[in-house]
C-alpha positions in Angstrom: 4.3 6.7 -4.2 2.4 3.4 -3.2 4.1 0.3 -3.1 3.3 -3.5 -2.6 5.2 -5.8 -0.6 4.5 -9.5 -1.2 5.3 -11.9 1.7 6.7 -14.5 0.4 8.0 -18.0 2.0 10.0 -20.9 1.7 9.6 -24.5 3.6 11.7 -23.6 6.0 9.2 -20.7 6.8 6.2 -22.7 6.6 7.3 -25.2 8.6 8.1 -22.7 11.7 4.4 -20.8 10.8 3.2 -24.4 11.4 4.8 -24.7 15.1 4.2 -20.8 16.6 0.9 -20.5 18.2 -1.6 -18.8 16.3 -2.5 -16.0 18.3 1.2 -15.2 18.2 1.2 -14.5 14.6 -1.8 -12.7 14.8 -0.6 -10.3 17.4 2.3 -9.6 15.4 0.8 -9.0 12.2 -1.6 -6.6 14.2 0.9 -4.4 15.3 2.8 -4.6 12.4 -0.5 -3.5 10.3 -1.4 -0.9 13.5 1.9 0.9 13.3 1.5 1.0 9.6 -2.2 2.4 10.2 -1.1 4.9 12.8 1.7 5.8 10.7 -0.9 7.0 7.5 1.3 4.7 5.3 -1.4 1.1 5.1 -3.8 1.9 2.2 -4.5 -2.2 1.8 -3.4 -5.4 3.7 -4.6 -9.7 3.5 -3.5 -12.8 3.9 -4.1 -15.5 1.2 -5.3 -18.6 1.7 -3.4 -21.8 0.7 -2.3 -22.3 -2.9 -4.2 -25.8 -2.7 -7.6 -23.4 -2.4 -6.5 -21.4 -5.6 -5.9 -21.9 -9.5 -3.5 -20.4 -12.3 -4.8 -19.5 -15.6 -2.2 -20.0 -17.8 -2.6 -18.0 -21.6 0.4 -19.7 -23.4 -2.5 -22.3 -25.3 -5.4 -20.4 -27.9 -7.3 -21.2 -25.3 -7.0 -20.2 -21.5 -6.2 -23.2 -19.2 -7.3 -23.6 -16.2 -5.2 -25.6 -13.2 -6.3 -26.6 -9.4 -3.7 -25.5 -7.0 -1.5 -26.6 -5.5 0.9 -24.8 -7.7 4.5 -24.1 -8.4 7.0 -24.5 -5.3 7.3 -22.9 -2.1 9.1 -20.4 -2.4 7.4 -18.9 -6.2 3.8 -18.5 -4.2 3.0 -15.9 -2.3 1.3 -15.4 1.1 0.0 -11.9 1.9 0.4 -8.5 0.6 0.7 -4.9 1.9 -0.1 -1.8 0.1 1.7 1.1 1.4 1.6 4.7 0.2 5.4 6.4 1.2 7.3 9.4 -0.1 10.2 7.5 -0.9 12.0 4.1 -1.9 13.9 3.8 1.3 10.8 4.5 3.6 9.4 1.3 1.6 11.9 -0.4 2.3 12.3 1.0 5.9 8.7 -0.4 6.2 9.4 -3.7 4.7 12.4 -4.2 6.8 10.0 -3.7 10.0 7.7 -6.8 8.9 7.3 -9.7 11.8 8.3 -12.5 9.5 11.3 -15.3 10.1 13.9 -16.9 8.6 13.1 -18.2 5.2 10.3 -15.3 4.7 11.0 -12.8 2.6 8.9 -9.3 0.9 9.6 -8.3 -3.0 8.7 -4.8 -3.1 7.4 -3.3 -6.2 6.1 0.3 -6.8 2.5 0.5 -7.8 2.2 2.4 -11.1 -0.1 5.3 -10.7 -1.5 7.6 -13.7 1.6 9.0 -14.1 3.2 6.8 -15.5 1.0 6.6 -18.8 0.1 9.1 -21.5 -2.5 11.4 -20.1 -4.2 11.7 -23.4 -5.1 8.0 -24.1 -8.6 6.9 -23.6 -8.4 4.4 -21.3 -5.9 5.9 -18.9 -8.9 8.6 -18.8 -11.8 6.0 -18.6 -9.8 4.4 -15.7 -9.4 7.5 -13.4 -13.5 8.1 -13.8 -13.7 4.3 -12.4 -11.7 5.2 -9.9 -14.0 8.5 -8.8 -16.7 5.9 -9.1 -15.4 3.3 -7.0 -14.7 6.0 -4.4 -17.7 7.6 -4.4 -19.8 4.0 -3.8 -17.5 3.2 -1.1 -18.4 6.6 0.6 -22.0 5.7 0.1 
């Protein structure tokens, strides 16, 4: 079963990011991501920028609008994401509980829906798995 775990932070958290020393937080992460890599579990892992750098597109108008970050409060955005492919709910959260992150950060963990989960027999559950082979097979290239 894959699962995502979304770092997610408060100002509290922020704040604290903004006094440890960089290389601090990078080491940390590292191992973190290392032990996940060694482990076979890390299929995908980043960081996201600032929410000033982004935008929502919000579909409640006819048409699609469009706004500049910064966006939302604090503790609604999130920072970072690991995918993680596990046999079970509790080695997720196992995983999750072994993240380097402080007071005021905390990881919603959601299961990934895989095929499945929907009707074999409808077209664009099929279409998608013959994207997938394709996507696979140009990253191999």
């Amino acid at each position: 079963m894959k699962y995502m775990l979304i770092m997610r932070s408060n100002d509290e958290a922020v704040e604290a990011y903004k006094e440890m020393p960089f290389e601090e937080v990078i080491a940390a992460m590292g191992a973190y991501n290392e032990s996940m890599m060694k482990a076979g579990v890390l299929l995908a892992g980043e960081g996201l920028t600032d929410a000033a750098e982004g935008f929502v597109v919000d579909f409640s108008a006819e048409k699609p609008l469009i706004t500049d970050g910064p966006y939302g409060e604090t503790k609604e955005l999130f920072n970072g994401f690991w995918i993680i492919e596990v046999s079970t709910r509790e080695e997720a959260a196992e995983w999750a509980s072994r993240a380097p992150l402080g007071p005021g950060s905390y990881l919603e963990v959601r299961r990934v829906t895989g095929p499945e989960d929907f009707p074999a027999d409808n077209e664009w559950i099929q279409k998608e798995e013959g994207w997938r082979e394709e996507q696979a097979q140009r990253a191999q290239q």
